[in-house]
C-alpha positions in Angstrom: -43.8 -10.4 -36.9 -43.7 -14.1 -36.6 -40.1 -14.3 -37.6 -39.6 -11.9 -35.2 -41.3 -13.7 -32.6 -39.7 -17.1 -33.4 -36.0 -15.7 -34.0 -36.6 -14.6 -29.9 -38.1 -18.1 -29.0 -34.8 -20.0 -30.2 -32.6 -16.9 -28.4 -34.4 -18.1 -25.1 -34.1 -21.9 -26.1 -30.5 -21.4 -26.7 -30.1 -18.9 -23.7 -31.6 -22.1 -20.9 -29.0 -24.9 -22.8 -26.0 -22.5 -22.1 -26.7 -20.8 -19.6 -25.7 -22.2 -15.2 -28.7 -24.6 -13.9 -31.7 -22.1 -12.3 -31.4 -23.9 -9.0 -27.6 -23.5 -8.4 -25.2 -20.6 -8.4 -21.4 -19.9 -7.1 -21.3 -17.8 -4.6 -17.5 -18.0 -2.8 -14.1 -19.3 -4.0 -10.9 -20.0 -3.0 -7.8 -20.7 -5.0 -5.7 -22.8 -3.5 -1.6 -22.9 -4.5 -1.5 -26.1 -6.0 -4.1 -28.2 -7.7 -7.0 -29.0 -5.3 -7.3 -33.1 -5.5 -10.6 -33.7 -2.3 -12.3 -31.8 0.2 -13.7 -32.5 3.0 -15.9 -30.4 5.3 -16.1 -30.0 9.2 -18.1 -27.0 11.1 -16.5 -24.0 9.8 -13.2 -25.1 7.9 -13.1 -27.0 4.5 -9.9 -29.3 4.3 -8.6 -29.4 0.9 -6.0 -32.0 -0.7 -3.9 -29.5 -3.0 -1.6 -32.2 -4.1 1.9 -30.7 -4.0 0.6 -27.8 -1.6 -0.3 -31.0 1.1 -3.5 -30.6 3.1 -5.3 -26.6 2.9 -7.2 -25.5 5.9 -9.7 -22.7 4.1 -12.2 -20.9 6.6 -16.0 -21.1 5.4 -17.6 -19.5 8.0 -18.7 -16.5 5.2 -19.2 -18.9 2.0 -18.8 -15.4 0.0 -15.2 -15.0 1.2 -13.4 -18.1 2.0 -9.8 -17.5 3.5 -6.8 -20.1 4.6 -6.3 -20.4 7.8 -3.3 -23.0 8.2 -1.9 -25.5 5.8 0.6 -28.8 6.7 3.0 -29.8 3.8 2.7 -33.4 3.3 5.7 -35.1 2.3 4.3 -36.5 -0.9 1.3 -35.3 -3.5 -1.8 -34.6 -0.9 -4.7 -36.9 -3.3 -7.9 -37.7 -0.9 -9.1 -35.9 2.7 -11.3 -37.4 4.9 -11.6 -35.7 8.4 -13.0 -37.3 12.0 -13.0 -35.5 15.2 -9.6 -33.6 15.6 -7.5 -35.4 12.8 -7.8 -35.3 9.3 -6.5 -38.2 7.3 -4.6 -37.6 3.9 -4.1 -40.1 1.2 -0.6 -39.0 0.2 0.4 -40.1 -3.1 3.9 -41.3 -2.9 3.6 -41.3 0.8 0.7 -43.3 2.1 -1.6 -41.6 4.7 -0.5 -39.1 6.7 -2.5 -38.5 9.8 -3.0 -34.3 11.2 -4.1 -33.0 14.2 -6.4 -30.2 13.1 -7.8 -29.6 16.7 -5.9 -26.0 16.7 -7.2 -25.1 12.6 -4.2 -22.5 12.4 -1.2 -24.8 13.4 -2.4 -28.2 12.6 0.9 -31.1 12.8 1.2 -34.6 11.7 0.6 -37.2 14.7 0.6 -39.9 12.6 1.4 -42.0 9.3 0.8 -45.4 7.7 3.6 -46.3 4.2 1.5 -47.8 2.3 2.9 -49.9 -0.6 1.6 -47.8 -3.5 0.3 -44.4 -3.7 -2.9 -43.4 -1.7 -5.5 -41.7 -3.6 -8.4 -41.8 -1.7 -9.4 -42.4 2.3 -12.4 -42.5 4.2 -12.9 -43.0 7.4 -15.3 -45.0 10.1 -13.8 -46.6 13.1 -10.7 -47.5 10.4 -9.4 -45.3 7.7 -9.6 -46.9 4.1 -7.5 -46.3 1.6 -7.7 -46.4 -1.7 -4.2 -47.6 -2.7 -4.0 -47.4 -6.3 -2.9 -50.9 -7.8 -2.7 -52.5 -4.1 -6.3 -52.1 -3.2 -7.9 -51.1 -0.5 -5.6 -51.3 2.4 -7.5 -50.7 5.8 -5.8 -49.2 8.8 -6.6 -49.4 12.4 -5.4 -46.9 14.9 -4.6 -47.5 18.3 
């Protein structure tokens, strides 16, 4: 009986060190077409750098079932999202950052871009966008 009892106590040991985290579960997904790089979040859409797929515009409004909604193709490899107001701002590898009017979710367009002298891999944004410019630095951009 004791074997018994201790062969089930390491099965439950064994079962909580494998097993997903009891606070946190998946409950949605999405895959995107190409290999999903950032994402940023606004209201109901989630923005998506998909690398060679450019920037994904994925509804969330029903976590359960996400669907796409509008895409742009970005001339280079889509790497970093960040997303302020009506625009979000890709870091395009190969292609610096590419600036998109997502105001209408299903047709979003570029309105912008900045070459920068390496590839962009990441961008955030607060009154300038940053970029992460891989061995140039952090290049910072003002719009106007």
């Amino acid at each position: 009986m004791l074997k018994k009892i201790i062969i089930i106590f390491i099965l439950t040991i064994f079962s909580l060190i494998w097993a997903d985290s009891l606070n946190c579960r998946q409950i949605g997904y999405y895959d995107t077409p190409g290999s999903a790089q950032d994402v940023a979040v606004s209201g109901n859409y989630a923005y998506v750098a998909d690398w060679e797929a450019g920037l994904r515009i994925i509804d969330i409004s029903n976590p359960r079932s996400p669907v796409e909604v509008g895409y742009y193709d970005t001339p280079g490899a889509a790497y970093g999202v960040a997303v302020s107001g009506n625009y979000a701002y890709v870091a395009d590898a190969g292609a610096g950052l590419r600036i998109i009017d997502i105001s209408n979710p299903r047709s979003p367009n570029e309105v912008g871009y900045y070459d920068t002298p390496e590839w962009a891999l990441g961008v955030a944004v607060s009154n300038y966008a940053y970029v992460a410019d891989a061995t140039s630095g952090l290049r910072i951009i003002q719009f106007y």
